[in-house]
C-alpha positions as MATLAB code, in Angstrom:
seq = 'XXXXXXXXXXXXXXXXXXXXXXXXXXXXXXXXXXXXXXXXXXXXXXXXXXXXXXXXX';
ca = [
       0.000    0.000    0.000;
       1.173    3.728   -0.722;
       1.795    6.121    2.229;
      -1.026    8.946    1.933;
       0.218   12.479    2.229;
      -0.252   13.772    5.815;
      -2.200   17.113    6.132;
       1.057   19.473    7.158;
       2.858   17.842    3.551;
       0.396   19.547    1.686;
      -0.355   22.640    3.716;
       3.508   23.721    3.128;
       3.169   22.672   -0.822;
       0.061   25.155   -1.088;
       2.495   27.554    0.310;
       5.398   26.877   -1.792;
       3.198   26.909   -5.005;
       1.574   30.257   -3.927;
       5.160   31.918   -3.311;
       6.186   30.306   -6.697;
       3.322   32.231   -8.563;
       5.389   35.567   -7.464;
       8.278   34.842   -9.907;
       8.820   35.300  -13.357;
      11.418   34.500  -16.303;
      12.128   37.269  -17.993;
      14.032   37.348  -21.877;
      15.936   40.322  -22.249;
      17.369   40.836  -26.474;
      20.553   43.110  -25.778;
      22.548   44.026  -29.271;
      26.358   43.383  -29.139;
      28.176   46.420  -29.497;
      30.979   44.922  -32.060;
      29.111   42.636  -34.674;
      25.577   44.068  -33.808;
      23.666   40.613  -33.603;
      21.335   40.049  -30.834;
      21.818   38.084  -27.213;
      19.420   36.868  -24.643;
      19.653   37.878  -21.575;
      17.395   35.327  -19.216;
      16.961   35.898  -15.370;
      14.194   34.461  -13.082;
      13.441   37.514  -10.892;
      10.584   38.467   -8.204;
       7.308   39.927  -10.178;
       7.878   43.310   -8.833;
      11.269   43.922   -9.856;
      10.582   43.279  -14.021;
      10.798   47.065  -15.253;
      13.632   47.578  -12.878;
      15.540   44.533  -14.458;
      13.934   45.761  -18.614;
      15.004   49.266  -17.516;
      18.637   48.666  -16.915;
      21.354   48.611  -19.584;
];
């Protein structure tokens, strides 16, 4: 028989998975100064910092 998940297990993954909601990826194109072609600048970053981190050069 498979253990059953006790009730505190799944009280801290509805926490985890509600925290996890307040991130974001985030694809930056930046333009190399020498050859001019485009790179991808990736970061995972708290919801409320994205136009801080789009801002920035």
């Amino acid at each position: 028989m498979a253990k059953s998940a006790s009730k505190n297990a799944k009280v801290k993954d509805l926490k985890a998975s509600a925290e996890a909601k307040n991130w974001t990826k985030v694809i930056k194109a930046v333009r190399s100064p020498k050859s001019g072609a485009y790179t991808f600048k990736e970061n995972i970053i708290h919801k409320d910092k994205v136009n801080d981190f789009l801002k920035e050069k």
